[in-house]
DRENFI-484800 format. One record per residue (C-alpha): residue number from 1; residue in three letters; x, z, y. Coordinates in Angstrom, 2 decimals, padded with zeros to 5 digits. Last residue first. Layout:
% DRENFI-484800
SITE  NUM  ALA  X  Z  Y
...
% end
This chain:
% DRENFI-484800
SITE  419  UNK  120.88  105.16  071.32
SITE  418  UNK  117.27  105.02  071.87
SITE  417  UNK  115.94  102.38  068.35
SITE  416  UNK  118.93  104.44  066.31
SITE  415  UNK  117.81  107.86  067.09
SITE  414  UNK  119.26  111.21  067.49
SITE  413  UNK  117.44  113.41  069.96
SITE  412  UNK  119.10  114.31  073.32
SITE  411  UNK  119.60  118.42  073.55
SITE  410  UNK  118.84  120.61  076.40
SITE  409  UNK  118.17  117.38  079.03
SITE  408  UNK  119.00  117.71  082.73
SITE  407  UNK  116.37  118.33  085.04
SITE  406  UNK  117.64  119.11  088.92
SITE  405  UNK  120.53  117.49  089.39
SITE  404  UNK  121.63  116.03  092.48
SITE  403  UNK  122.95  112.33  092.04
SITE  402  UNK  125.58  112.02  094.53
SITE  401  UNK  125.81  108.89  096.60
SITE  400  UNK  128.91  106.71  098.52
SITE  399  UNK  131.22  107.07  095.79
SITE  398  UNK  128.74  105.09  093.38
SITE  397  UNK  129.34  101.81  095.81
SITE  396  UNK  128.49  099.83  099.12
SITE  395  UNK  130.58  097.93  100.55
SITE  394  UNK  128.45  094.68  099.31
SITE  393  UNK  125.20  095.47  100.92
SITE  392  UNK  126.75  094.96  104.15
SITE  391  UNK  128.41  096.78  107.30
SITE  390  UNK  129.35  100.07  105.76
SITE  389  UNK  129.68  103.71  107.40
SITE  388  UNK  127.43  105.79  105.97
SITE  387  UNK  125.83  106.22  108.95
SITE  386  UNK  125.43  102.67  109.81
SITE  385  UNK  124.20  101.60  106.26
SITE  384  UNK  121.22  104.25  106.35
SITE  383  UNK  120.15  103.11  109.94
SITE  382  UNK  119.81  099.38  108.64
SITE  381  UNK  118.20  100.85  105.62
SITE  380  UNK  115.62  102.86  107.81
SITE  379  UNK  115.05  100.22  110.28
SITE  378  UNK  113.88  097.91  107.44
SITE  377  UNK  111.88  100.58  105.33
SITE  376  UNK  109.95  101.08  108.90
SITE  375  UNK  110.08  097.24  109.92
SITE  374  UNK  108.86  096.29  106.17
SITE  373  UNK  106.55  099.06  106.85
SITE  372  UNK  104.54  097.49  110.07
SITE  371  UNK  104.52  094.35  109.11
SITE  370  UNK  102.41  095.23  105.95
SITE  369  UNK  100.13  097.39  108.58
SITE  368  UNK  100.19  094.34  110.81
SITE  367  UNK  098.56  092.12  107.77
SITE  366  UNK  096.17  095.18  106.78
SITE  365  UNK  096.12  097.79  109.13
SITE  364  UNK  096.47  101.43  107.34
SITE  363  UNK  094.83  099.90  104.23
SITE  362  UNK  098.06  097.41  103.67
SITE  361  UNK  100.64  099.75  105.38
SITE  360  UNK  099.76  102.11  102.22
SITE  359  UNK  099.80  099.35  100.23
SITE  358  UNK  103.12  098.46  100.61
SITE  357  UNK  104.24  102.18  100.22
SITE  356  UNK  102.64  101.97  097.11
SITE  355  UNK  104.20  099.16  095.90
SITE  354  UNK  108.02  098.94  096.63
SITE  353  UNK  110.53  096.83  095.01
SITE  352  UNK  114.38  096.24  094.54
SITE  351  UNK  116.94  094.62  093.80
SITE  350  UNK  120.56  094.15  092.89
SITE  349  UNK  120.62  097.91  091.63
SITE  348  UNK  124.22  099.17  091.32
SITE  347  UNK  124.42  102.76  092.47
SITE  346  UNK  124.68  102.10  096.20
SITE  345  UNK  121.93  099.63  095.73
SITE  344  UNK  119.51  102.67  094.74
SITE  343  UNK  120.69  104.67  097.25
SITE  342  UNK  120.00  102.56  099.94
SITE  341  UNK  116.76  101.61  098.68
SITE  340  UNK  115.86  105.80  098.84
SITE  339  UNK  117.10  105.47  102.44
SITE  338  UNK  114.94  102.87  103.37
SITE  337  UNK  111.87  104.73  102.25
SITE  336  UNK  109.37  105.81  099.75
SITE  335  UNK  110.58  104.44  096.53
SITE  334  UNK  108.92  106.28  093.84
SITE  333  UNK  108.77  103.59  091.04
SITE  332  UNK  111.27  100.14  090.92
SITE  331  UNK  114.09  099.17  090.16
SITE  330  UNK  116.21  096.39  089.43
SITE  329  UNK  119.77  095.34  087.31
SITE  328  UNK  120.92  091.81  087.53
SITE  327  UNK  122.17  090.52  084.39
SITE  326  UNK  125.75  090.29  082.39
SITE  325  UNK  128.11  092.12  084.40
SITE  324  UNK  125.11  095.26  084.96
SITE  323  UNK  124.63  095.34  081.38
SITE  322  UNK  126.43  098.78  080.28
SITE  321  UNK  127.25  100.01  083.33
SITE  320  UNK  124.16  098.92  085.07
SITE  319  UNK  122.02  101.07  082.58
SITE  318  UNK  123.66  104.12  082.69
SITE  317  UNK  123.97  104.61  086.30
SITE  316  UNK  120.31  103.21  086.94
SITE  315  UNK  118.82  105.41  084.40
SITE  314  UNK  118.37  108.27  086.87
SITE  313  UNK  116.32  106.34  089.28
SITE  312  UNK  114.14  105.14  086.88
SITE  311  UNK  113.23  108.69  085.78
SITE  310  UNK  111.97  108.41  082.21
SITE  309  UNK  108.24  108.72  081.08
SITE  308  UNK  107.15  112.06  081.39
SITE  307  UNK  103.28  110.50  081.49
SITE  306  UNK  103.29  106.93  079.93
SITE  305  UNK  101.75  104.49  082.07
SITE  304  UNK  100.70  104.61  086.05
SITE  303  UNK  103.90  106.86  086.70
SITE  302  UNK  105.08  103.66  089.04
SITE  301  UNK  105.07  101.50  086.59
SITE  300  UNK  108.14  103.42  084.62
SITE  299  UNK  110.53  100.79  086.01
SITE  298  UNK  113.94  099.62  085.47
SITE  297  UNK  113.54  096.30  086.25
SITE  296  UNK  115.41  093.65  084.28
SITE  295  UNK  116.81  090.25  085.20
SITE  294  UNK  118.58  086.83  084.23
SITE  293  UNK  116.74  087.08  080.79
SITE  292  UNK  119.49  086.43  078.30
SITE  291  UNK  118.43  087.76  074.93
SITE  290  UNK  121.37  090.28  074.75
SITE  289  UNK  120.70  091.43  078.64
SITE  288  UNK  117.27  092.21  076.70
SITE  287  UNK  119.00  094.19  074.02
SITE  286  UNK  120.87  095.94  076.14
SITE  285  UNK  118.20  097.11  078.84
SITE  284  UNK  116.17  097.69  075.54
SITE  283  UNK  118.77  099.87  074.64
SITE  282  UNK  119.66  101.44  077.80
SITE  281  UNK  116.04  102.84  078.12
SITE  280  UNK  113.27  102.34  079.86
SITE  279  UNK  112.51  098.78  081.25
SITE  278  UNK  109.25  098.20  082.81
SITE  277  UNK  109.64  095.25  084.06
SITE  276  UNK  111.34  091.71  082.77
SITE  275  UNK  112.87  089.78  084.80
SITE  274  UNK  113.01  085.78  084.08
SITE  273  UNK  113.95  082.92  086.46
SITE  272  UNK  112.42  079.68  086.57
SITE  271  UNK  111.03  076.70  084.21
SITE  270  UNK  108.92  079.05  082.38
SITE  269  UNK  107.98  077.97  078.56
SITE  268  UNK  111.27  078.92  077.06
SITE  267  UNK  111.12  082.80  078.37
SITE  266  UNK  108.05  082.99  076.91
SITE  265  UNK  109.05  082.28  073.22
SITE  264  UNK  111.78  084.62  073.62
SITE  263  UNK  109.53  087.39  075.01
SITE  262  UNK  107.31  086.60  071.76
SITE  261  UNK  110.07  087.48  069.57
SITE  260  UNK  110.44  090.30  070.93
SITE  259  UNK  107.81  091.82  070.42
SITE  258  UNK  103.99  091.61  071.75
SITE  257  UNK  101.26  093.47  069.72
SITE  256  UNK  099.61  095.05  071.66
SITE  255  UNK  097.64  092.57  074.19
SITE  254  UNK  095.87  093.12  076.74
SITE  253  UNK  092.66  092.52  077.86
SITE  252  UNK  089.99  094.66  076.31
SITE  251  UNK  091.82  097.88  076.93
SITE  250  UNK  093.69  096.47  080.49
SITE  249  UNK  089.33  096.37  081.67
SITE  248  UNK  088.44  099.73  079.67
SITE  247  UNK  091.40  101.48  082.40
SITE  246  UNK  089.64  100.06  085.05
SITE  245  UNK  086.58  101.04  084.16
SITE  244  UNK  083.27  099.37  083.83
SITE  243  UNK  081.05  096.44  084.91
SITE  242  UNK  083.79  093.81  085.26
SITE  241  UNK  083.46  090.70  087.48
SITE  240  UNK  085.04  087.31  088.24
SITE  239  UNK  088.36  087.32  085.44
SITE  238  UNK  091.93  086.80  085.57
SITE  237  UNK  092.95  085.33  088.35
SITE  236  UNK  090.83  087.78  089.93
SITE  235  UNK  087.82  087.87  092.69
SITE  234  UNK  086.45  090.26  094.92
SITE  233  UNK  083.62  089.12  097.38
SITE  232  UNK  084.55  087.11  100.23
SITE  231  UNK  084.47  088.85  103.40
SITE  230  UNK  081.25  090.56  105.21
SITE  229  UNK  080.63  094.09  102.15
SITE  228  UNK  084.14  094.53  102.07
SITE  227  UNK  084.90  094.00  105.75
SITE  226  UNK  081.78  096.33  107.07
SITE  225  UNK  082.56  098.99  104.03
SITE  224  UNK  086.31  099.20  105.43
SITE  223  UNK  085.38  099.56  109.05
SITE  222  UNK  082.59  102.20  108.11
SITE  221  UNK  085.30  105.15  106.80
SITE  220  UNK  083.42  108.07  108.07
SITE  219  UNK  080.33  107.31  106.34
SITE  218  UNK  081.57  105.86  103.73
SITE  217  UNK  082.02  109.10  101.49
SITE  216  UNK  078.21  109.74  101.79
SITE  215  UNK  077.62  106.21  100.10
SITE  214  UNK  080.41  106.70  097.72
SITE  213  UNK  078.80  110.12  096.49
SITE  212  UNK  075.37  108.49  096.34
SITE  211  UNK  076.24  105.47  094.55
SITE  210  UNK  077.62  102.18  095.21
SITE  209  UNK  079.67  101.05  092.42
SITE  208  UNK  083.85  099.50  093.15
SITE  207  UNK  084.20  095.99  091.84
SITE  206  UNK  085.49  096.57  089.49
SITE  205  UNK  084.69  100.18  088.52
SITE  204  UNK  085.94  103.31  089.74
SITE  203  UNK  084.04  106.78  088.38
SITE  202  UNK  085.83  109.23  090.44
SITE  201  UNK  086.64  111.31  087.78
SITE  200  UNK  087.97  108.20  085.82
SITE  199  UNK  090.06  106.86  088.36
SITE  198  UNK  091.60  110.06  089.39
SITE  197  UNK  092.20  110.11  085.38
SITE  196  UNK  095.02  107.59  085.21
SITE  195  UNK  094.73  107.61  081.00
SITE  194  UNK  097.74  105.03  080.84
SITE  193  UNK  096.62  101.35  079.77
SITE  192  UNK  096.88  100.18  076.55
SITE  191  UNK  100.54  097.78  075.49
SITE  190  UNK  101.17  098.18  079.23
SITE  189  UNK  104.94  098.58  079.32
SITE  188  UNK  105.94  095.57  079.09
SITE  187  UNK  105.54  093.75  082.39
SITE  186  UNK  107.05  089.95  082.60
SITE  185  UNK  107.95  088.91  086.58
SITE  184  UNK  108.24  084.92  085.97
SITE  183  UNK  110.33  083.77  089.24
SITE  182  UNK  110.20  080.14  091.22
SITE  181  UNK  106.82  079.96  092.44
SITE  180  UNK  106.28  076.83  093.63
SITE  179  UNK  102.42  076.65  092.47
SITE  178  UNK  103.00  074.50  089.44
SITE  177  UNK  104.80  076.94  088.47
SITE  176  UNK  102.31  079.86  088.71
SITE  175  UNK  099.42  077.46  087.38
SITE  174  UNK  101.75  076.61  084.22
SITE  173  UNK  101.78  080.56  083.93
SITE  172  UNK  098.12  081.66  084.40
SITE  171  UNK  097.20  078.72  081.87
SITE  170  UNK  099.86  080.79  079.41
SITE  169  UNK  097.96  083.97  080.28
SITE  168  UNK  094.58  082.07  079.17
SITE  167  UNK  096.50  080.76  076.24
SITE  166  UNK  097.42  083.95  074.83
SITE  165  UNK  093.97  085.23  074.96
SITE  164  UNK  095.32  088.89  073.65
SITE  163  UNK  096.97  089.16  077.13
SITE  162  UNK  100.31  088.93  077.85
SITE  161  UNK  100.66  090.71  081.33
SITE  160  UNK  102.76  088.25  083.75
SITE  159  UNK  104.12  088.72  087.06
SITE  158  UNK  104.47  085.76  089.52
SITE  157  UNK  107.32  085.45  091.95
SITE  156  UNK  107.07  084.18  095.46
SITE  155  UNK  109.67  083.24  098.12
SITE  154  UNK  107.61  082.17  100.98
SITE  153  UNK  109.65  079.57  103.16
SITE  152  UNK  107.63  076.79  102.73
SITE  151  UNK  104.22  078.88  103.41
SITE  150  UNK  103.74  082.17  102.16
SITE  149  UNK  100.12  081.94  102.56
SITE  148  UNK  099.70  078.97  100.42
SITE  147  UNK  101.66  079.72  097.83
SITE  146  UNK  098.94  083.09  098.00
SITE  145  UNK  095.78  081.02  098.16
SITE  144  UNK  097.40  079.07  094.99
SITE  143  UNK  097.84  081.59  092.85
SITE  142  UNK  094.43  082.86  093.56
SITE  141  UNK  093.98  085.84  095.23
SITE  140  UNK  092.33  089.42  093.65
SITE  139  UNK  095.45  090.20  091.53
SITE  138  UNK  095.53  091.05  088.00
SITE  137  UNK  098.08  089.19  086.68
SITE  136  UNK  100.02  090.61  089.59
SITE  135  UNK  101.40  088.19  092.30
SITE  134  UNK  105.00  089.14  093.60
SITE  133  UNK  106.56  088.53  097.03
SITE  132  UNK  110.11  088.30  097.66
SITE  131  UNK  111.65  088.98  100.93
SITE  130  UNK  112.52  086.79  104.21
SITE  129  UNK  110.64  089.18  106.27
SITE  128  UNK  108.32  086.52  107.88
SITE  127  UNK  107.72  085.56  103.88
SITE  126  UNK  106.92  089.22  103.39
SITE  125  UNK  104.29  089.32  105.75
SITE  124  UNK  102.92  086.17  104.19
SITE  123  UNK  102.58  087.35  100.87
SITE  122  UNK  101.42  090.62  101.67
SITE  121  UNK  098.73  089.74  103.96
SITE  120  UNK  097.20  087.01  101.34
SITE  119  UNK  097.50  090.09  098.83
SITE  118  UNK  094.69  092.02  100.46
SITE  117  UNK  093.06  090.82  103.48
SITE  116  UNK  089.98  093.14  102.16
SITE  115  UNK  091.63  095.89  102.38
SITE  114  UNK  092.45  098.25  099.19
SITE  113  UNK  089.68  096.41  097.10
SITE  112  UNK  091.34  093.29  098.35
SITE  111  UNK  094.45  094.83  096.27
SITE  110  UNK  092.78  094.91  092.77
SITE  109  UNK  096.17  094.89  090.94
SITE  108  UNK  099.79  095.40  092.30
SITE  107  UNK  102.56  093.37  091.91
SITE  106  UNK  105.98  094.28  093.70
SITE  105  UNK  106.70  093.38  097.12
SITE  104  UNK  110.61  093.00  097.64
SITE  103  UNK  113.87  094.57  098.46
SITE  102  UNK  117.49  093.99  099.04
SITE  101  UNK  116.52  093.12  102.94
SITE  100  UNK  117.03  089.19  103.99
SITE  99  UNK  116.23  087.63  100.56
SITE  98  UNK  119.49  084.62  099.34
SITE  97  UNK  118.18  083.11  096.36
SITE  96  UNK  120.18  082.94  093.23
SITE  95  UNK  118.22  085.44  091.63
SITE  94  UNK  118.91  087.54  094.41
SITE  93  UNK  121.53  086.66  096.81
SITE  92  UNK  122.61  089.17  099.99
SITE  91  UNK  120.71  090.60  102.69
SITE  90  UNK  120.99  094.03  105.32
SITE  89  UNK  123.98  093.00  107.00
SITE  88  UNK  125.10  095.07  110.03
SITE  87  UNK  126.92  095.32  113.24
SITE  86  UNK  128.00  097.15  115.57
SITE  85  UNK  129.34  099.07  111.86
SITE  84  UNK  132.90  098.92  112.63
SITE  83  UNK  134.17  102.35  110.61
SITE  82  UNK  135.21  105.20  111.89
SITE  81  UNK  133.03  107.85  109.55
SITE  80  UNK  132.86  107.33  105.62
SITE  79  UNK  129.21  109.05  104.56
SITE  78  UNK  129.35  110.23  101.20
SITE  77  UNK  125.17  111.18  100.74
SITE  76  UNK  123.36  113.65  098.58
SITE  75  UNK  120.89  112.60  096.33
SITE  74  UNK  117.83  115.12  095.07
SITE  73  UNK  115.15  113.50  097.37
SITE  72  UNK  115.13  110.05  095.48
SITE  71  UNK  114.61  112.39  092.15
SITE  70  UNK  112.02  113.82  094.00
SITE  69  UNK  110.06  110.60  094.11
SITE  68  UNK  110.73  109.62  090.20
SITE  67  UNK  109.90  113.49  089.54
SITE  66  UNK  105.97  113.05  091.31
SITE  65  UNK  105.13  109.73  089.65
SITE  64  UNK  106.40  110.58  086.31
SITE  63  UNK  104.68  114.06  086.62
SITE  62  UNK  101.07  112.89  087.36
SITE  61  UNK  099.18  115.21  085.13
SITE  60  UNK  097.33  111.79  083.34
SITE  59  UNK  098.52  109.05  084.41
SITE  58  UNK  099.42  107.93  088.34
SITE  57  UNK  096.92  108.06  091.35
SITE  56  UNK  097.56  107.16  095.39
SITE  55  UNK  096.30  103.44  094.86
SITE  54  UNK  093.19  104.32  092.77
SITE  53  UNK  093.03  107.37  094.71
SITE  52  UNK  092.24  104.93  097.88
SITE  51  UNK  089.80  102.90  096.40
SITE  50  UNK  087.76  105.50  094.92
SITE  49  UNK  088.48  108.08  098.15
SITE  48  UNK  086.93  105.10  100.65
SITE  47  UNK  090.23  103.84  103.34
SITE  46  UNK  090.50  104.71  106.42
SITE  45  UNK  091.26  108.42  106.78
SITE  44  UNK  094.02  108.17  103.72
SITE  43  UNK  095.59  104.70  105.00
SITE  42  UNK  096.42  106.99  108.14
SITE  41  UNK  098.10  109.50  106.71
SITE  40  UNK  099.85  107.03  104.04
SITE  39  UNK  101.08  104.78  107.22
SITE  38  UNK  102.71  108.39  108.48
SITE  37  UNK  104.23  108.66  104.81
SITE  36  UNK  105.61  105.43  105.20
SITE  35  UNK  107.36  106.82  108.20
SITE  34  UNK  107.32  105.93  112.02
SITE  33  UNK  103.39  105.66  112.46
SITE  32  UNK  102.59  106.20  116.07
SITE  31  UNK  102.77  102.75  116.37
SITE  30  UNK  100.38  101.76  113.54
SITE  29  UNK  097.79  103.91  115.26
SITE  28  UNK  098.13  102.01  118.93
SITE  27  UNK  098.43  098.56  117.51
SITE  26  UNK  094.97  098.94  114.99
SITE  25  UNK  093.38  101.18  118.57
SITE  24  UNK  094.24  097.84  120.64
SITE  23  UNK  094.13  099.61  124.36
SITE  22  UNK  097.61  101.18  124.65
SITE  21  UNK  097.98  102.98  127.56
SITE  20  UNK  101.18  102.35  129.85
SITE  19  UNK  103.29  104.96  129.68
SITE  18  UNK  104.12  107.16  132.87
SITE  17  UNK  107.41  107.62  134.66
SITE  16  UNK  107.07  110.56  136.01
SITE  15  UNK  110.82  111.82  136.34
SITE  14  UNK  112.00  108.86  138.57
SITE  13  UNK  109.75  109.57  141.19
SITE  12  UNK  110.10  113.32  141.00
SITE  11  UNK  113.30  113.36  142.97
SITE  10  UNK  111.47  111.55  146.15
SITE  9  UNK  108.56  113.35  146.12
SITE  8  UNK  110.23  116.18  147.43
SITE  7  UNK  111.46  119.65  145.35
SITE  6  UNK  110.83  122.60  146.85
SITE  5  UNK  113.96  124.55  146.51
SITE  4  UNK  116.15  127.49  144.39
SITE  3  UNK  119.58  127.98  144.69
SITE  2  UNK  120.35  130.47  142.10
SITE  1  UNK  122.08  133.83  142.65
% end
C-alpha cells in the first residue's frame, strides 16, 4: 500500500516557484517565439494581408518555393557521438572576411512596407551578429542610411539589378562603394519579373492603396497603419513613387538583355568582391567560376521567378564539385532554420542567406524581431553542430547528411547550353 500524507508548506515552497510577468507585450510575444515559424505566426496577425503576402508569396502555383523548403526536410543526419563539443565554433572567412555564423541577410525589396524600421533594423542587427548584410536595388533606405546603421563594424554588401538606365544602376554602384561596402551582390535571374499572383489578387502597389478591403483589413492590425502612416514615407534607391504593380515596376525597369559580356564589364567597375545570384545550373556555375567572380549563389529567388525552377539545395553537390576549388559556392531559397544552414555547409556551401525568415522577425518586432531570429537560427546551428558531433564549420562534410529523395528526374534532356 502507498504512504499517503498531507503535504506542509514547507515541501511546496520549492515547487511554486512562480514567473515573473512580463509587462513589454513586443518582449513578451517575441519570447514565446522559439522557431521562425513561431515569428511567421506572429508576423501574420500584425502585419496588413498586401504587405504580408507580398513577403509570404512566390510565382505563379508556388512550387519552387514549397519543394526548395521540403527539400531541407528530406535530409537525414550522420551524427558521430563522443566527441568534445563543450565547445563550439559557429564562424569562419567569407570573402576574405571572417562573419560569426555562416550566414547572412539577403536583399529584399520594399522592406519599410513590411515595418516601417525596415532595412535600417536589418543592417544593424546583423552588424551585432557579426554577419553580412545586403541592400537590394530596390530597397526603401538609402545606401548611406544603411552604412550608417551598421556602423564600423557592419559588413555590408550591395546587390545590383541592371536596369535598362545603365547609368542610373552604375550611379547605384559608385554610391555603394563609396559607402564602404565591400561586396557587389549581381542578380540574374530577373530578366521580367515572375507572375507572383498573391500580389496581383490583392492589388499591391507601391506604396500600398487604401481602399475598402485594406481599410477593413486594418482594423485588427492598427500598430502597423499608426507607424506607416507617422514615419517617413517610403522611399527607394531607385525611384520615389510608383502608381501600379509590383511586377509592372521590374517590367519597366529592368533590363533583358544582359550577357555575359556585360557581367565582365561590371565586374571591372567594382573595387570589391563579386557573387553573382541566381545561379541554376552547373554550367553557368562553370562558366562563371571561368570568368572569375570570387562567388556564386545558387538561388532560384526564393520561388519569386521562374515556377519549377531548380532546387537549390539539390544543386549544391553538383555544383561545388565542379567549381567549389575555384570560387565560393552559396545558397540561398527555403532556408527556415539552423539546421537547414547546417546542412547546407555540410555539403559544401561557404555561405549562406535567409530572407523570409528575416522578415518574418522584421514584422513580428522590427529591430528585436531581427534579433530575435539570428538568436533562433543561431541556437539552432550551435545545437545542430553539437549533435552531430563537430566543433567548427570546418569538420563538417557530405558524410555527415543524406539527401532524401523524393523527385528524381525520368530522363535529363540533351543540351549543350545545360550539360
Amino acid at each position: 500500500m502507498v504512504q499517503r500524507r498531507i503535504p506542509s508548506p514547507r515541501d511546496l515552497a520549492p515547487l511554486m516557484r512562480f514567473k515573473a510577468p512580463t509587462l513589454d507585450a513586443k518582449k513578451r510575444r517575441l519570447q514565446s517565439a522559439l522557431t521562425i515559424a513561431d515569428l511567421r505566426a506572429i508576423a501574420k496577425r500584425r502585419t496588413p494581408k498586401a504587405a504580408f503576402d507580398y513577403t509570404e508569396g512566390a510565382a505563379e502555383a508556388e512550387i519552387s518555393l514549397a519543394r526548395a523548403r521540403q527539400a531541407f526536410e528530406d535530409i537525414e543526419f550522420h551524427p558521430a557521438i563522443l566527441r568534445d563539443v563543450s565547445h563550439v565554433d559557429t564562424g569562419w572567412d567569407v570573402l576574405g572576411k571572417r562573419v560569426e555564423l555562416p550566414f547572412g541577410i539577403g536583399p529584399t525589396g520594399f522592406t519599410r512596407m513590411m515595418q516601417t524600421e525596415g532595412e535600417i533594423a536589418g543592417a544593424s542587427a546583423a552588424a551585432a551578429a557579426g554577419i553580412p548584410f545586403a541592400l537590394s536595388t530596390m530597397g526603401t533606405s538609402s545606401i548611406e542610411d544603411v552604412a550608417a546603421a551598421g556602423g564600423p563594424t557592419g559588413r555590408n554588401w550591395f546587390q545590383l539589378y541592371m536596369w535598362k538606365d545603365r547609368d542610373r544602376s552604375m550611379a547605384l554602384v559608385d554610391r555603394a562603394a563609396k559607402a564602404g561596402f565591400d561586396t557587389l551582390l549581381v542578380t540574374v535571374d530577373v530578366p521580367v519579373a515572375g507572375a507572383r499572383l498573391r500580389d496581383t489578387r490583392n492589388g499591391m502597389t507601391i506604396p500600398p492603396t487604401l481602399t475598402p478591403a485594406t481599410v477593413i483589413n486594418a482594423l485588427p492590425r492598427p500598430q502597423w497603419w499608426i507607424d506607416f502612416l507617422t514615419t517617413e514615407p517610403l522611399a527607394f534607391a531607385s525611384l520615389d513613387r510608383w502608381s501600379g504593380t509590383v511586377a509592372q515596376l521590374l517590367d519597366s525597369m529592368f533590363d533583358p538583355t544582359v550577357t555575359y559580356d556585360d557581367l565582365r564589364w561590371i565586374r571591372d567597375q567594382w573595387p570589391g568582391k563579386v557573387v553573382v545570384k541566381g545561379v541554376q545550373t552547373v554550367a553557368d556555375a562553370v562558366r562563371l567560376a571561368d570568368l572569375g567572380v570570387d562567388g556564386i549563389t545558387l538561388s532560384n529567388h526564393g520561388g519569386r521567378q521562374l515556377d519549377r525552377a531548380p532546387i537549390p539545395f539539390h544543386l549544391l553537390p553538383d555544383v561545388v564539385r565542379e567549381v567549389g576549388d575555384r570560387t565560393e559556392v552559396h545558397l540561398d531559397t527555403g532556408i527556415m532554420s539552423g539546421a537547414d544552414i547546417v546542412a547546407s555547409v555540410a555539403l559544401g556551401a561557404r555561405f549562406t542567406m535567409i530572407g523570409r525568415a528575416y522578415l518574418y522577425g522584421l514584422m513580428a518586432g522590427g529591430r528585436e524581431g531581427v534579433d530575435r531570429a539570428i538568436t533562433i537560427l543561431s541556437g539552432q546551428i550551435s545545437r545542430t553542430m553539437r549533435l552531430l558531433g563537430v566543433a567548427s564549420l570546418e569538420e563538417l562534410e557530405p558524410g555527415h547528411v543524406t539527401q532524401l529523395q523524393r523527385l528524381a528526374p525520368r530522363q535529363r534532356a540533351e543540351s549543350s547550353t545545360l550539360a
